[in-house]
C-alpha positions as CSV (number, residue, x, y, z in Angstrom):
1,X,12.6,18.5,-16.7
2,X,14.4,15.8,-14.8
3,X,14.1,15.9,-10.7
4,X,15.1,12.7,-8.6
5,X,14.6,12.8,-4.9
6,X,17.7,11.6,-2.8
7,X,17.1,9.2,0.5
8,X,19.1,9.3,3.4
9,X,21.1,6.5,1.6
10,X,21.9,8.7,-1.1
11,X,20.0,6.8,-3.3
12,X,18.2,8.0,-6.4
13,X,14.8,7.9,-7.3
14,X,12.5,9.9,-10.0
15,X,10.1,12.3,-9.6
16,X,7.0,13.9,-11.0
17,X,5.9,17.6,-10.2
18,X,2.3,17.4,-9.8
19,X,1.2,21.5,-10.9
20,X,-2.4,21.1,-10.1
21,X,-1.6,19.5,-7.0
22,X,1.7,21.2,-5.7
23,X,3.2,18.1,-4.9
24,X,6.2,16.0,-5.9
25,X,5.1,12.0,-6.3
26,X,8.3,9.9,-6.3
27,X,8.4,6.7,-8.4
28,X,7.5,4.1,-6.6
29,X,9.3,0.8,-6.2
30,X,8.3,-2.8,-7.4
31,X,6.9,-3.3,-3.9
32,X,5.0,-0.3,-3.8
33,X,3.2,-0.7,-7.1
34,X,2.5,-4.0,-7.0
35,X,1.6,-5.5,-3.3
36,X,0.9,-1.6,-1.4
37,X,-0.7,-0.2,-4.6
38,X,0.8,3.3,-3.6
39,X,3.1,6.2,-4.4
40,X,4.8,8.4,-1.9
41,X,4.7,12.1,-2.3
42,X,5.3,15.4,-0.7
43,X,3.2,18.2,-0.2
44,X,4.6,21.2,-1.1
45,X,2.1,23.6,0.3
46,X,3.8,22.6,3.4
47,X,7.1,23.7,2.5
48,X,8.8,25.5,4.9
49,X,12.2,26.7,3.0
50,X,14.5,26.0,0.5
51,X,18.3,25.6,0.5
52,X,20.8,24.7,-2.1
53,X,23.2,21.2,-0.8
54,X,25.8,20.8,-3.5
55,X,27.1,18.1,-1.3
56,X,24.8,15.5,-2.0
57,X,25.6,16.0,-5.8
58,X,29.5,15.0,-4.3
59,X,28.1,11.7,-2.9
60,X,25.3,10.7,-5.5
61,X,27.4,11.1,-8.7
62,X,29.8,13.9,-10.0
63,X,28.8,13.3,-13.6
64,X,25.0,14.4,-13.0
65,X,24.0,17.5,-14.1
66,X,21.7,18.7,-11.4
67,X,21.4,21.3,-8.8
68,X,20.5,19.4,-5.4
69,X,17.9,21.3,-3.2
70,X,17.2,20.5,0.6
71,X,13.4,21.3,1.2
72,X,12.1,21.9,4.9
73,X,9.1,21.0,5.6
74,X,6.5,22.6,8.5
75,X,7.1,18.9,10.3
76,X,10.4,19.4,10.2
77,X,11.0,16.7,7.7
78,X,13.6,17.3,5.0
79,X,14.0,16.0,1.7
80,X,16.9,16.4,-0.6
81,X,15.8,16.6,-4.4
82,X,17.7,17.5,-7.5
83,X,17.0,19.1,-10.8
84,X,18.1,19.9,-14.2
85,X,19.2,23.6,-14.3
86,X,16.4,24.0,-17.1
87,X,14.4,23.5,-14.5
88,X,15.7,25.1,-11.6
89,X,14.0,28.2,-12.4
90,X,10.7,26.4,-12.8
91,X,10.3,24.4,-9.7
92,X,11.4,27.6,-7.8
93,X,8.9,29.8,-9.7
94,X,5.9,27.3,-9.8
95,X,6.6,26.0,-5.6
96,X,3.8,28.1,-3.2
97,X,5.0,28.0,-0.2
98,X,1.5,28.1,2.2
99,X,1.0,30.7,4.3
100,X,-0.1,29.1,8.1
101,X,-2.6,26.8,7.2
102,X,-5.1,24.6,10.0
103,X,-4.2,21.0,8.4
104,X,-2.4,19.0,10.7
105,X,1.5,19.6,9.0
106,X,1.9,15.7,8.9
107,X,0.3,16.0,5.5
108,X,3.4,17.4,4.0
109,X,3.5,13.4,3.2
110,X,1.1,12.4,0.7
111,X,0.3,8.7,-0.1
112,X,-1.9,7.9,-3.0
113,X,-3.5,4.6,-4.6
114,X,-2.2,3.9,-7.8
């Protein structure tokens, strides 16, 4: 399954679905890996909603076969990530969307040590 997370620059980067975990880690860049020694992700148990954005697909690449999906977070943060339609079905079946949880809803960004 293929999924790439899209910054507000329109710029690609790839992504890991993390089951166990319910989170997405996005590939982190030389600087990252090397000198932080981290990888961004985002936790999905604080997912508020889901909408489709096919206009992303428009900026990013028209040759790219992926459905483009802007998730809202409890924070308010949103996050534009696409996926293969093999696994459209997948990453909509497998996402749990929390209930109201205590945790601060800042942790809908996760950083980890690689």
């Amino acid at each position: 399954m293929k999924i790439v997370y899209i910054n507000k620059k329109n710029q690609c980067r790839m992504v890991t679905f993390d089951e166990a975990e319910n989170r997405f880690w996005v590939e982190p860049y030389l600087r990252e890996r090397l000198i932080e020694k981290r990888m961004v992700g985002f936790d999905l148990d604080q997912l508020e909603s889901i909408k489709e954005m096919p206009t992303i697909a428009e900026k990013i690449s028209p040759a790219l076969p992926l459905v483009y999906l802007l998730m809202i977070f409890k924070d308010k943060r949103q996050v534009a990530v696409g996926v293969d339609k093999n696994g459209l079905y997948a990453i909509t079946a497998a996402l749990k969307i929390a209930e109201q949880r205590n945790d601060d809803v800042s942790n809908s960004l996760v950083y980890k040590s690689l």
